[in-house]
Every structure is written in structure tokens, then in C-alpha cells.
NUVOGU-924823 format. One line per 5 residues: number of its first residue (from 1); their letters; for each residue x, y, z of N, C-alpha, C. Coordinates in nm, 4 decimals, always signed. Last residue first. Example, Ala and Ser with C-alpha at 12.3 -4.5 7.8 and 13.67 -1.06 7.14 Angstrom:
residues 2
2> sa> +1.2850/-0.2250/+0.7080/+1.3670/-0.1060/+0.7140/+1.2900/+0.0030/+0.7870 ~ +1.3190/-0.5690/+0.7800/+1.2300/-0.4500/+0.7800/+1.3200/-0.3300/+0.7800
***
This chain:
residues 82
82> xxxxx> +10.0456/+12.3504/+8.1640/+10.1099/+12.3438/+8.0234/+10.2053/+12.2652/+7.9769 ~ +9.6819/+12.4111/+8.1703/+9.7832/+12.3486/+8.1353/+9.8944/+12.3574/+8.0975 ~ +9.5344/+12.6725/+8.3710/+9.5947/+12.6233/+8.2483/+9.7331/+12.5495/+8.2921 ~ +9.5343/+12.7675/+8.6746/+9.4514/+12.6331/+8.5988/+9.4878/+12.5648/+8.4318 ~ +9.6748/+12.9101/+8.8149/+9.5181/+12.9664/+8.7286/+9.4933/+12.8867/+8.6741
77> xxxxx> +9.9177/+12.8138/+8.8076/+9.8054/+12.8982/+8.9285/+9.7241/+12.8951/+8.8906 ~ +9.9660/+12.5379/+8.5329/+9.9870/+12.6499/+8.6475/+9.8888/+12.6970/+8.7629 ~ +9.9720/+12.2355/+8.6025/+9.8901/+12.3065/+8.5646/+9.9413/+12.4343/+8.6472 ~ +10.1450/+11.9595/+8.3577/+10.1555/+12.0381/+8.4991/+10.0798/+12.1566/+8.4568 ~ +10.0330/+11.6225/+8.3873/+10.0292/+11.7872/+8.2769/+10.1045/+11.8722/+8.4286
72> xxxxx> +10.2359/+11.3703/+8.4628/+10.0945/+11.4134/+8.4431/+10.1583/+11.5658/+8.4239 ~ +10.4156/+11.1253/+8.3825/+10.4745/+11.2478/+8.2757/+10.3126/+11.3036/+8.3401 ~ +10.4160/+10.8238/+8.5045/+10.5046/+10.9368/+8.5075/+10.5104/+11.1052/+8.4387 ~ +10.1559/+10.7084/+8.4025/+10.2175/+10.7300/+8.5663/+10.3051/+10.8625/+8.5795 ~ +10.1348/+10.7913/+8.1659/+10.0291/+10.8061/+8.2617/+10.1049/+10.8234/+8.3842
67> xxxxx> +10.3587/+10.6900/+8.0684/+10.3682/+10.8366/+8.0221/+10.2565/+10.8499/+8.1522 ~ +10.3735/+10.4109/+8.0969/+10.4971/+10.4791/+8.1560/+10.4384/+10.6728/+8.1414 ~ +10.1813/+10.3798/+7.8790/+10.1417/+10.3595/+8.0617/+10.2527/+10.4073/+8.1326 ~ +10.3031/+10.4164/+7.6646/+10.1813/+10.4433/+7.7008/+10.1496/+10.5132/+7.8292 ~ +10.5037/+10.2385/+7.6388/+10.4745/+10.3982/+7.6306/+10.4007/+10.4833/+7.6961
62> xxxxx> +10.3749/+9.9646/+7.8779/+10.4725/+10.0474/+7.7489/+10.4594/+10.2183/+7.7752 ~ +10.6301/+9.8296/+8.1632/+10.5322/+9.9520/+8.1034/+10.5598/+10.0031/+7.9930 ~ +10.6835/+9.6233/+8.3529/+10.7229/+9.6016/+8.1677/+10.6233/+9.7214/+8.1251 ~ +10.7823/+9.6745/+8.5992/+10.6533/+9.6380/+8.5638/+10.6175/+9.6473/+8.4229 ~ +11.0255/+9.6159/+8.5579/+10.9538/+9.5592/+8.6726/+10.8169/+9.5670/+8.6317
57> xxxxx> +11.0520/+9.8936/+8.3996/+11.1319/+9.7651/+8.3408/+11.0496/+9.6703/+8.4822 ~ +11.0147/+10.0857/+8.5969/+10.9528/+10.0656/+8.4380/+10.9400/+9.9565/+8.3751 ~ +11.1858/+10.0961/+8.8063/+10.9933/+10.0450/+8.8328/+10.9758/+10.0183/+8.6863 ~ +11.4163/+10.1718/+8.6825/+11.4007/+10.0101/+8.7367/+11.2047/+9.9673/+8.7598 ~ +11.3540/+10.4188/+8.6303/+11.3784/+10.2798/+8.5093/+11.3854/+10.1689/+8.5774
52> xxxxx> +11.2855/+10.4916/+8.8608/+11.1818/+10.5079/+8.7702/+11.2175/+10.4369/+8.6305 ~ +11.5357/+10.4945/+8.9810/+11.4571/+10.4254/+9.0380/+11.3453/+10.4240/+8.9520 ~ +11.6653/+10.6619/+8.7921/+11.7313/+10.5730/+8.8246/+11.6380/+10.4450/+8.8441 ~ +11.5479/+10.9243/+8.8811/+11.5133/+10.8489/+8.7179/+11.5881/+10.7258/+8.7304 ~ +11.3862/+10.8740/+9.1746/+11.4641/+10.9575/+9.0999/+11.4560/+10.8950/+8.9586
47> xxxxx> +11.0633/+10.9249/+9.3411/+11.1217/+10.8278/+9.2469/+11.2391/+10.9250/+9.1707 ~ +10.9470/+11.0489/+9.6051/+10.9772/+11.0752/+9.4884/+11.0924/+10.9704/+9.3997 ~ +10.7355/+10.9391/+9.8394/+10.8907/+10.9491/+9.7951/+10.8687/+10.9690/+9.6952 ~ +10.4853/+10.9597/+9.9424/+10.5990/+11.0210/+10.0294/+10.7385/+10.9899/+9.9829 ~ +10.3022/+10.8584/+9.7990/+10.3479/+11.0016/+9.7307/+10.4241/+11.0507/+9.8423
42> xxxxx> +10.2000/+10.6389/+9.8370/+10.1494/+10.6960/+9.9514/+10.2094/+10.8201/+9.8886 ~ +10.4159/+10.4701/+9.7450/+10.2551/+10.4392/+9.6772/+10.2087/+10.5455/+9.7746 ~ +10.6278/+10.5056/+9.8993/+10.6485/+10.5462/+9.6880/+10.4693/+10.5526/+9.6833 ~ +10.6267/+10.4262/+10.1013/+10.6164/+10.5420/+10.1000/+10.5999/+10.6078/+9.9144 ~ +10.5701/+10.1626/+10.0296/+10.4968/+10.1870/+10.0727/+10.5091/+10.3601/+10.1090
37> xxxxx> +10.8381/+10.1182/+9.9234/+10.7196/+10.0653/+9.8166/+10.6390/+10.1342/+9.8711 ~ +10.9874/+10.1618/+10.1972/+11.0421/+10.2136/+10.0528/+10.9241/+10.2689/+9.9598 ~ +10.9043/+9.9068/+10.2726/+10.8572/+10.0646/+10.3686/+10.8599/+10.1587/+10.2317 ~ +10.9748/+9.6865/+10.2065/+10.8016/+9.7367/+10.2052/+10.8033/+9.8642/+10.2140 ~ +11.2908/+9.7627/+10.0626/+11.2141/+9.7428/+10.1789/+11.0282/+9.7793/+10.0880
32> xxxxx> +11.3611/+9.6198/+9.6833/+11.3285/+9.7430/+9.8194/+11.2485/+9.6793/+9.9200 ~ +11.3966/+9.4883/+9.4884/+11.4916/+9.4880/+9.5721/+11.4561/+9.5828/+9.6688 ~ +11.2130/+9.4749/+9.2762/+11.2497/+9.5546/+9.2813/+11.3954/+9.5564/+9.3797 ~ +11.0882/+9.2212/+9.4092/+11.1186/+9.2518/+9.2368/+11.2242/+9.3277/+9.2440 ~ +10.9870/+9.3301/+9.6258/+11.0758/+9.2063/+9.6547/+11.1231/+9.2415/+9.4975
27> xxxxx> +10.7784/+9.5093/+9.5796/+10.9177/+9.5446/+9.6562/+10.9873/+9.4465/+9.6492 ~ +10.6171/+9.3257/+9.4603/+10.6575/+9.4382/+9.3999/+10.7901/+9.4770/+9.4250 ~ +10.5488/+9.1618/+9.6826/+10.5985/+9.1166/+9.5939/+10.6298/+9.2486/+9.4948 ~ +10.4311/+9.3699/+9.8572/+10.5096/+9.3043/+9.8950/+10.5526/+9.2478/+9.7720 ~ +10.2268/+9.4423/+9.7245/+10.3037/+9.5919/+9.7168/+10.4468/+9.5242/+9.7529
22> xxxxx> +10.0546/+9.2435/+9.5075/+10.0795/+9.2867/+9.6512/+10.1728/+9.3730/+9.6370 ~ +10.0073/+9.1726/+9.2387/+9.8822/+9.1338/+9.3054/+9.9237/+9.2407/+9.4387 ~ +10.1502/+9.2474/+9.0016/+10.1676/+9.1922/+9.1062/+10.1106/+9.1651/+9.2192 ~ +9.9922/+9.3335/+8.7825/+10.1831/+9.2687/+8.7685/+10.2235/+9.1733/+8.8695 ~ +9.8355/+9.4607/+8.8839/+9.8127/+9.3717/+8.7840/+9.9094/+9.3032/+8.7386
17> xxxxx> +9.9174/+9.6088/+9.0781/+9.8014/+9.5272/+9.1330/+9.7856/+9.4436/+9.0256 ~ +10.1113/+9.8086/+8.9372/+10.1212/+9.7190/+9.0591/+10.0491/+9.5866/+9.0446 ~ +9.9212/+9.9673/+8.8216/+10.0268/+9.8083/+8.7057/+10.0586/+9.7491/+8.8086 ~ +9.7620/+10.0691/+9.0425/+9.7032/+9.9796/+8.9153/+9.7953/+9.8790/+8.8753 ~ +9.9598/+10.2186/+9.1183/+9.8546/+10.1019/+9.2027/+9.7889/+10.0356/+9.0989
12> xxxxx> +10.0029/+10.3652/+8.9026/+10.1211/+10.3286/+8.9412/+10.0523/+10.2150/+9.0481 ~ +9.7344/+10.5186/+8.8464/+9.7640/+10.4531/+8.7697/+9.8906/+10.3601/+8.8206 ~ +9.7394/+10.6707/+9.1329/+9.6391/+10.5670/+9.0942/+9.6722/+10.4914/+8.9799 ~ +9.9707/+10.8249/+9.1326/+9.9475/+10.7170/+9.1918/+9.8271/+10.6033/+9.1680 ~ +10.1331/+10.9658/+8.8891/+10.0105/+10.9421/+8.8996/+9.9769/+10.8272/+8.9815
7> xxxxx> +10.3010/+11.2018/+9.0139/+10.3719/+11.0678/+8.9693/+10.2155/+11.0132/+9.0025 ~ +10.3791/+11.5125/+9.0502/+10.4210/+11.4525/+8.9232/+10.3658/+11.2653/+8.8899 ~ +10.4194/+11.5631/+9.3315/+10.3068/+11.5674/+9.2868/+10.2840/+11.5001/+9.1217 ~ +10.6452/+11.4619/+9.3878/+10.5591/+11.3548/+9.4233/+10.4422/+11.3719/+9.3507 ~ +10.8929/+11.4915/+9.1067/+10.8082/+11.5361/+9.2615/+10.7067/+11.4387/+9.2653
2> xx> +11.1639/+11.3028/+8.9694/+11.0068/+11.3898/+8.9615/+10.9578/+11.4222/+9.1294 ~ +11.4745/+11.5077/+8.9284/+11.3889/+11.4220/+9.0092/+11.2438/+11.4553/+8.9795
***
């Protein structure tokens, strides 16, 4: 599962907002309650990989932009990347 901290919300509000103008039509795509959409955009749910190929494919993300949202660096205690 990714963690919440893992899942770049600002970029994931972005393809939203450009795919789909509203969080409501997003969730409707998708088949989820608002609430669902609205705890996903707020980093109160963690997306399993299941649910993270269905957002992928919904919001046709290439490489690219699937890697932004989903894959950020993880930084240890002390600040290095790794």
C-alpha cells in the first residue's frame, strides 16, 4: 500500500482539475462516494495498487505524471534522499 505521505496531492488535484473540472465528476468515473474522493484528496486515504490503477487509467496518466503523483523520494531522518 502507498502511505498517505507517499502520494503527491498537489499534483493528483491538478490531473483531477484538468480531466475533470470537480472532485464530483472524478468520483462518479471512478465509481466512488464524494466522501471516498474527498478523503483521497485530503491524504486521509491511502490508495491501495488496485485503486491507484483504476485512478491511473481515469485520469489517462502518462509515465510521467503517474511517477509525480505516485512514486515522491522518500527522505530519511536527516534529510537525505533515497
Amino acid at each position: 500500500m502507498i502511505g498517505g505521505e507517499r502520494l503527491n496531492i498537489r499534483a493528483l488535484r491538478g490531473a483531477v482539475a484538468e480531466r475533470f473540472k470537480t472532485q464530483s465528476a472524478f468520483a462518479k468515473a471512478l465509481g466512488w462516494s464524494d466522501n471516498k474522493v474527498s478523503r483521497l484528496m485530503t491524504g486521509k486515504h491511502s490508495p491501495d495498487m488496485e485503486e491507484i490503477s483504476k485512478i491511473t487509467r481515469v485520469l489517462d496518466l502518462s509515465k510521467e505524471r503517474y511517477i509525480d503523483i505516485f512514486y515522491l523520494p522518500i527522505t530519511s531522518t536527516n534529510g537525505d534522499k533515497r
